[in-house]
VEXDREN-2710 file (C-alpha; in Angstrom, 1 decimal):
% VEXDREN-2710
k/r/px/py/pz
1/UNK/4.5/-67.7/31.0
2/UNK/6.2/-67.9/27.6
3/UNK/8.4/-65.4/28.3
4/UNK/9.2/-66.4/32.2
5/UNK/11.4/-69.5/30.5
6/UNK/14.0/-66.8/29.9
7/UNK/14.5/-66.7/33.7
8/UNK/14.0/-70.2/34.1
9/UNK/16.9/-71.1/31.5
10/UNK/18.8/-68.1/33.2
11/UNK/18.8/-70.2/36.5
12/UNK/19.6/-73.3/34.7
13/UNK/22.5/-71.9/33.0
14/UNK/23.8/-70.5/36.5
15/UNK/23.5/-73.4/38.7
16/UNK/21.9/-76.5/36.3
17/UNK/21.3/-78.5/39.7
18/UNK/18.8/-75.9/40.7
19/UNK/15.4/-77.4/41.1
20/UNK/12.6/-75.6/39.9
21/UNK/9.0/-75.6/40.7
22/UNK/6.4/-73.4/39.4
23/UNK/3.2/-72.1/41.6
24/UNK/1.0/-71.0/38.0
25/UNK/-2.7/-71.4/36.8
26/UNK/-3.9/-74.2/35.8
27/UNK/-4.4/-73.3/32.0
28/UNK/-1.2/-72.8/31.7
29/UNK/0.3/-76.0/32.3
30/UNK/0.0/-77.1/28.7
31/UNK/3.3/-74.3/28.4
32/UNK/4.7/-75.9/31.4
33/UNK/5.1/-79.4/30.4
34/UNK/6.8/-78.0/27.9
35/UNK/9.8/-76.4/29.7
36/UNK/12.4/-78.8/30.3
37/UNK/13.7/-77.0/33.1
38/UNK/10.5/-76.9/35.4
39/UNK/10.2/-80.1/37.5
40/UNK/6.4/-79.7/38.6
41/UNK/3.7/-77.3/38.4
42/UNK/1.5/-76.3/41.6
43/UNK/-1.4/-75.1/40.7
44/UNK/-2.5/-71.8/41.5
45/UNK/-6.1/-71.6/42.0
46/UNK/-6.4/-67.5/42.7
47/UNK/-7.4/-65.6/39.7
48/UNK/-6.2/-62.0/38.6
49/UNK/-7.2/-59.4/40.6
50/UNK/-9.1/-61.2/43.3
51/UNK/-7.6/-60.8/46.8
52/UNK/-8.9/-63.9/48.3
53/UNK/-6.2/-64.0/52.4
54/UNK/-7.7/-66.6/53.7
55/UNK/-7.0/-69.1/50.1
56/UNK/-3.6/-67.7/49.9
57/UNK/-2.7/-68.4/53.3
58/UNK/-4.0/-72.0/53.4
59/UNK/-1.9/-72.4/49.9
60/UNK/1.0/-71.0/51.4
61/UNK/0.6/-73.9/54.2
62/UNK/0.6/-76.4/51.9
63/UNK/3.7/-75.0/50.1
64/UNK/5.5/-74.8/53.3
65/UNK/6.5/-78.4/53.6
66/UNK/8.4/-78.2/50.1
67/UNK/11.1/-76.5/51.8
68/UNK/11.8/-74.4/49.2
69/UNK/15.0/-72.2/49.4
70/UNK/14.2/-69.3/47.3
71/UNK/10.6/-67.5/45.5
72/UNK/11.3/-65.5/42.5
73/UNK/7.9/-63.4/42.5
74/UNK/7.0/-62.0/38.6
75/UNK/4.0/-60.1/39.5
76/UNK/4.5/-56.5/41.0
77/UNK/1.9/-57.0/42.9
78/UNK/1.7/-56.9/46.9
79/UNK/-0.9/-59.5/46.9
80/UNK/1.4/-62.1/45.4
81/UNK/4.2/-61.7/47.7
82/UNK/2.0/-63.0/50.6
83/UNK/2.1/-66.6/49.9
84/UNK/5.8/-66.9/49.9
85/UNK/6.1/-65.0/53.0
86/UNK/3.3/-67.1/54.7
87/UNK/5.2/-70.3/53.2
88/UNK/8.0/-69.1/55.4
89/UNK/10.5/-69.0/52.3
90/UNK/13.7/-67.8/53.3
91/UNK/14.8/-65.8/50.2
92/UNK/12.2/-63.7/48.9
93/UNK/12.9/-62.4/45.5
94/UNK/11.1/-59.5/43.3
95/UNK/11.1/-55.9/42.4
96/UNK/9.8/-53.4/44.8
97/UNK/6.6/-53.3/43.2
98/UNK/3.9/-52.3/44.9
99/UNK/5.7/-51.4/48.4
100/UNK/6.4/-54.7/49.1
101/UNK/8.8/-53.9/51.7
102/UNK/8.8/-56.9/54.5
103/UNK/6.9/-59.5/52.2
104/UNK/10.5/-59.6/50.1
105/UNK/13.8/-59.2/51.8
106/UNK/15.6/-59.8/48.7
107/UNK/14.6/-56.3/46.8
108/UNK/15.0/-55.0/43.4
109/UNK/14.9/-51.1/42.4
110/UNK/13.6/-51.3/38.5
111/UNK/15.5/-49.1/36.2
112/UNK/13.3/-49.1/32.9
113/UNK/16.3/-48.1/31.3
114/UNK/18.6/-50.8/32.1
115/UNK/16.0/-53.2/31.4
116/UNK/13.6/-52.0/28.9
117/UNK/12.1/-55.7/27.9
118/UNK/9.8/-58.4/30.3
119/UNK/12.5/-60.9/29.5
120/UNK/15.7/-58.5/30.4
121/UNK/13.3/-57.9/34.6
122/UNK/13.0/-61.4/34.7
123/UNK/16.3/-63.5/33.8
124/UNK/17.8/-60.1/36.2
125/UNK/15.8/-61.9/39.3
126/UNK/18.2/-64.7/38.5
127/UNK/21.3/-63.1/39.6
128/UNK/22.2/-61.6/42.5
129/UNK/21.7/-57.7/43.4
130/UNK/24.8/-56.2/42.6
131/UNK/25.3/-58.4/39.3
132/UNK/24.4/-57.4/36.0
133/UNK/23.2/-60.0/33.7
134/UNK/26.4/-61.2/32.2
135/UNK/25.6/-63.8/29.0
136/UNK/23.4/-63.6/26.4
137/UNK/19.5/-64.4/27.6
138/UNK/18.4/-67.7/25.9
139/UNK/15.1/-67.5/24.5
140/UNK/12.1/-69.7/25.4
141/UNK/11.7/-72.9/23.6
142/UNK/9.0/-75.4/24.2
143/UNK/10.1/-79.0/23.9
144/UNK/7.5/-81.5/21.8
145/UNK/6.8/-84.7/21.9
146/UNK/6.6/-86.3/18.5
147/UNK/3.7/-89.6/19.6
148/UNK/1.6/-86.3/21.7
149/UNK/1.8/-84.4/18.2
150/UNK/1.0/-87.1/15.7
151/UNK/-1.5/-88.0/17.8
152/UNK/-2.8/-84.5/18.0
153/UNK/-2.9/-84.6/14.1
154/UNK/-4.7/-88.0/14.1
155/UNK/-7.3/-86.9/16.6
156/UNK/-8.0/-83.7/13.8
157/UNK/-8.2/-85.6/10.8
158/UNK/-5.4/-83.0/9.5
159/UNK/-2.2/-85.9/8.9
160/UNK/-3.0/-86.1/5.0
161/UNK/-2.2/-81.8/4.8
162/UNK/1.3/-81.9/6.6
163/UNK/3.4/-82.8/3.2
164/UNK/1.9/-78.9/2.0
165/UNK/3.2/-76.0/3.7
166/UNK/0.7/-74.9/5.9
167/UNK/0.0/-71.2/6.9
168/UNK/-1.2/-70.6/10.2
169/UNK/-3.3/-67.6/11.3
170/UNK/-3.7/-66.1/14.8
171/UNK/-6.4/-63.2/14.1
172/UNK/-7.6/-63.1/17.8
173/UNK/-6.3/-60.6/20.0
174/UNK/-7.9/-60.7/23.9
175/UNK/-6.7/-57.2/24.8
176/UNK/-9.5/-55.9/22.5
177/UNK/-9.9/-54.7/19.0
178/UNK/-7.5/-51.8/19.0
179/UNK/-4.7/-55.2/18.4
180/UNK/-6.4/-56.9/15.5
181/UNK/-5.5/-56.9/11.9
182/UNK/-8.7/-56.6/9.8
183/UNK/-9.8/-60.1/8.9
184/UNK/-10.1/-58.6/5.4
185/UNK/-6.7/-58.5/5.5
186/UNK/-5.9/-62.0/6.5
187/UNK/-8.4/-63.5/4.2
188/UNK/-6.3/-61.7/1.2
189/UNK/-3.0/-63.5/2.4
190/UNK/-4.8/-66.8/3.5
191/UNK/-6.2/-66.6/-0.3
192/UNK/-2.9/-66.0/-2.1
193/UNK/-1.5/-68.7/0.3
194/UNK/-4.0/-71.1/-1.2
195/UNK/-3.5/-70.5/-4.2
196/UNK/0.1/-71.1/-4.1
197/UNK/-0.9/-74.4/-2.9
198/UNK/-0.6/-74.1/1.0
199/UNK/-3.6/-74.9/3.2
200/UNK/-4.5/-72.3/6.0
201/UNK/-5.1/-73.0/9.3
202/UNK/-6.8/-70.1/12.0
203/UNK/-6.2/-70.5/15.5
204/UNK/-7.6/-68.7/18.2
205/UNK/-10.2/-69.1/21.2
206/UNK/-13.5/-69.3/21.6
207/UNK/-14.1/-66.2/20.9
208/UNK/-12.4/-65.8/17.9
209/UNK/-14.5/-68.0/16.0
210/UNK/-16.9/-64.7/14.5
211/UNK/-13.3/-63.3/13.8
212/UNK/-12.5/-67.0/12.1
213/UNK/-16.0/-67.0/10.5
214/UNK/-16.1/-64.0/8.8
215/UNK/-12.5/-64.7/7.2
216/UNK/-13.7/-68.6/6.0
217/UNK/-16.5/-66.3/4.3
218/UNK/-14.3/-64.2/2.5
219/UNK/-12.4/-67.5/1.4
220/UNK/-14.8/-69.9/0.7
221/UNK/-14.4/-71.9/3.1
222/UNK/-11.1/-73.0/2.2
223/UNK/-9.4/-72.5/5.6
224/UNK/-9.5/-74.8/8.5
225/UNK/-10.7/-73.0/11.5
226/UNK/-9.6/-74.5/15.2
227/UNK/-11.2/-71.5/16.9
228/UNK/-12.3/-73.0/20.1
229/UNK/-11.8/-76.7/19.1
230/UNK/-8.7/-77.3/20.5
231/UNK/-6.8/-77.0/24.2
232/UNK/-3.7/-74.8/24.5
233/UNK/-2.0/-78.6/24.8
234/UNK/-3.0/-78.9/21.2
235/UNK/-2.9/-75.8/19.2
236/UNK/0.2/-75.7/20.6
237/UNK/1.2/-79.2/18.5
238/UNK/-0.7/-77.9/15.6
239/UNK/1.1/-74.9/15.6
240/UNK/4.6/-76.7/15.8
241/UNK/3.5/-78.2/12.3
242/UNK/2.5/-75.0/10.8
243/UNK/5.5/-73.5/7.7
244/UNK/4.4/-69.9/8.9
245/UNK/2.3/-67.4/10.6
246/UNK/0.4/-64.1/10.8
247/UNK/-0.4/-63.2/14.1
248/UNK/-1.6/-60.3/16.0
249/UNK/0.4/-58.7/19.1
250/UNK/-1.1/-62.2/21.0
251/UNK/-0.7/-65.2/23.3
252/UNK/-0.1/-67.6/20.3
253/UNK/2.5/-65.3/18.8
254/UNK/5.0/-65.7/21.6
255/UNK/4.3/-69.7/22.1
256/UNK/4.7/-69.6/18.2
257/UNK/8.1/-68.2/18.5
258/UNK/9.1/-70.3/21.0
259/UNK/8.7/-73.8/18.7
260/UNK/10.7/-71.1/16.6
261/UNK/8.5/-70.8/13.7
262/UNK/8.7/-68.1/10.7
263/UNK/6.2/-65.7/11.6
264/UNK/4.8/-62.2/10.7
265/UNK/4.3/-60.3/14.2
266/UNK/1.8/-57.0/13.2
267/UNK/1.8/-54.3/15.4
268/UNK/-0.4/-51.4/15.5
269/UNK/-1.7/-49.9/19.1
270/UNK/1.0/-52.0/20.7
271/UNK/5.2/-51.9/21.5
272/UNK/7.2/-54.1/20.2
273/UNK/10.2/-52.9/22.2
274/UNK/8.5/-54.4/25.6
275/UNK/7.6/-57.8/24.7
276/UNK/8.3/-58.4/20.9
277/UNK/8.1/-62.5/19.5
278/UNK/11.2/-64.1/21.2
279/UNK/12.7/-66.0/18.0
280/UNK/15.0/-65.3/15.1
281/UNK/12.8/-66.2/12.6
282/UNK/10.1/-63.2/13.7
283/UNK/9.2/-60.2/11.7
284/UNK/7.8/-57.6/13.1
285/UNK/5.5/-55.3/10.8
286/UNK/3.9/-51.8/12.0
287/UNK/3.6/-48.4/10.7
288/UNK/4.7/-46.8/13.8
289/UNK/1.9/-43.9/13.2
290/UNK/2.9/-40.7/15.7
291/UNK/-0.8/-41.9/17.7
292/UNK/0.9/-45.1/18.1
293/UNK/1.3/-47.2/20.5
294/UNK/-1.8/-46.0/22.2
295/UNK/-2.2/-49.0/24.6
296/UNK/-5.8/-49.0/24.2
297/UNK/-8.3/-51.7/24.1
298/UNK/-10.3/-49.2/21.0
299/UNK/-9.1/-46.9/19.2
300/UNK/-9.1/-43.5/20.7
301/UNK/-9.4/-41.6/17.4
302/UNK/-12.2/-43.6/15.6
303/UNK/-10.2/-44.4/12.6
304/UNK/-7.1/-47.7/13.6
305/UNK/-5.3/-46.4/10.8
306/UNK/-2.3/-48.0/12.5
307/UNK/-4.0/-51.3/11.4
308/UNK/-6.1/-49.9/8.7
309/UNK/-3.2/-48.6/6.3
310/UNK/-1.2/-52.1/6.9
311/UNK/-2.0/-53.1/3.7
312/UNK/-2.1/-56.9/3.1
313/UNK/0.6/-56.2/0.4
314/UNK/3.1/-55.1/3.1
315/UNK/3.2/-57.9/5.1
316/UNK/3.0/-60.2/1.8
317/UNK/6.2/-58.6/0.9
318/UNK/8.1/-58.9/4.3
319/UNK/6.5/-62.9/4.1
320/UNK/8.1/-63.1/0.2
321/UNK/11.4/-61.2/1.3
322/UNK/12.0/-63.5/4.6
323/UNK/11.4/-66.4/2.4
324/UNK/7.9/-67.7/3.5
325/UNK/7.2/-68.9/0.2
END
């Protein structure tokens, strides 16, 4: 969702009287709100992977009366071209995908080559066909509201530790273990970090908190840990307060590059090359091991030296070179 604001501001940029509406789950309207360029969210009550006709046809009747001119469709799926097809949307727009030939009448062939990142096959759905994309893409960026983050900061108790740079770290990765950093690791920065006088925040999900647990062991308790205490809404306005972060390949990196934050990006079974942190203060840090990327929730070989042998001194380096002092 992050990344789909490239297109959005793509649209924008083309035709700024364009009215857009987004059809999304409902977890992610926190990132919505956010996006000056959406005008409203419909809520999209289908999860991944279920097939559910019968739901996506009644939705697509209730879309219907919007009117809409045109549906850009992200997913490759076929099963998500049916509800603007059903919602009798006269421009259907989307790559080929899974043969979606009749569902879309406004087709794209995907060359991987031509478009090697997410963001370059998304802002290319804004153009027409036969264009190329001809301006630089502009990158997301999530719009705050100062009262909705002070509050947000009132409500945690944590308004007294914004005058010290704060460290922020995102040591959760749901794709599986294969994408974490050792939390080790990050307790040895978060440490240095307070010791230099910063406090350390760890952000994550629910089920990062053993993750978050077992690096406020290692730290004495020194950290403070919003593992599943806080909405996406608000570790998203505790995040814009953070000074830095080190994050794993992860949901929290790309919404921390979007309120362009310095962060350390750390790749290991991942590629940066597809969807790397959209923001000119990201660093990206991996060892690019000949196994790697893998893709793989575990490691197939037994031994994630790919995040194993990123030492915490490496990425303390690339933090001291970049100026994350």
């Amino acid at each position: 969702m992050v990344m789909a604001q490239c297109l959005f501001k793509a649209i924008k940029a083309l035709d700024n009287t364009v009215i857009i509406d987004v059809l999304a789950p409902t977890w992610s309207f926190p990132l919505i709100e956010r996006m000056p360029e959406v005008r409203q969210a419909h809520v999209m009550p289908i999860g991944h992977g279920s097939l559910q006709l019968k739901e996506r046809y009644l939705l697509a009747k209730k879309l219907a009366p919007e009117a809409y001119d045109q549906a850009i469709v992200l997913p490759n799926s076929w099963k998500s071209a049916l509800i603007p097809f059903w919602a009798n949307i006269p421009k259907r727009t989307g790559f080929l995908g899974e043969w979606r030939f009749g569902l879309l009448n406004d087709i794209r062939m995907l060359n991987k080559k031509h478009l090697p990142r997410m963001i370059d096959r998304f802002v290319a759905l804004a153009y027409k066909r036969a264009e190329t994309i001809h301006q630089p893409i502009i990158f997301p960026h999530l719009a705050l509201d100062k009262g909705t983050v002070a509050a947000t900061a009132e409500k945690f108790s944590i308004h007294t530790q914004i005058a010290q740079p704060i460290l922020a770290l995102c040591p959760g990765a749901e794709f599986g273990a294969s994408k974490r950093w050792p939390e080790s690791y990050y307790a040895e920065i978060a440490l240095q970090k307070l010791k230099a006088g910063w406090s350390v925040w760890i952000f994550g999900s629910k089920n990062d908190t053993n993750v978050a647990a077992l690096i406020q062991a290692q730290t004495h308790h020194q950290c403070v840990d919003f593992t599943g205490k806080t909405n996406l809404g608000e570790a998203i306005d505790l995040l814009s307060l953070s000074s830095a972060l080190v994050t794993n390949d992860s949901g929290l990196m790309h919404i921390a590059a979007a309120l362009q934050k310095p962060l350390i990006a750390i790749y290991g079974s991942t590629d940066p090359s597809f969807t790397p942190p959209l923001g000119a203060a990201s660093e990206i840090v991996r060892l690019a091991l000949p196994c790697s990327p893998c893709f793989k929730r575990e490691c197939p070989l037994g031994h994630h030296q790919c995040m194993q042998d990123l030492r915490p001194d490496i990425v303390l380096s690339v933090m001291d070179k970049a100026g994350m002092v």
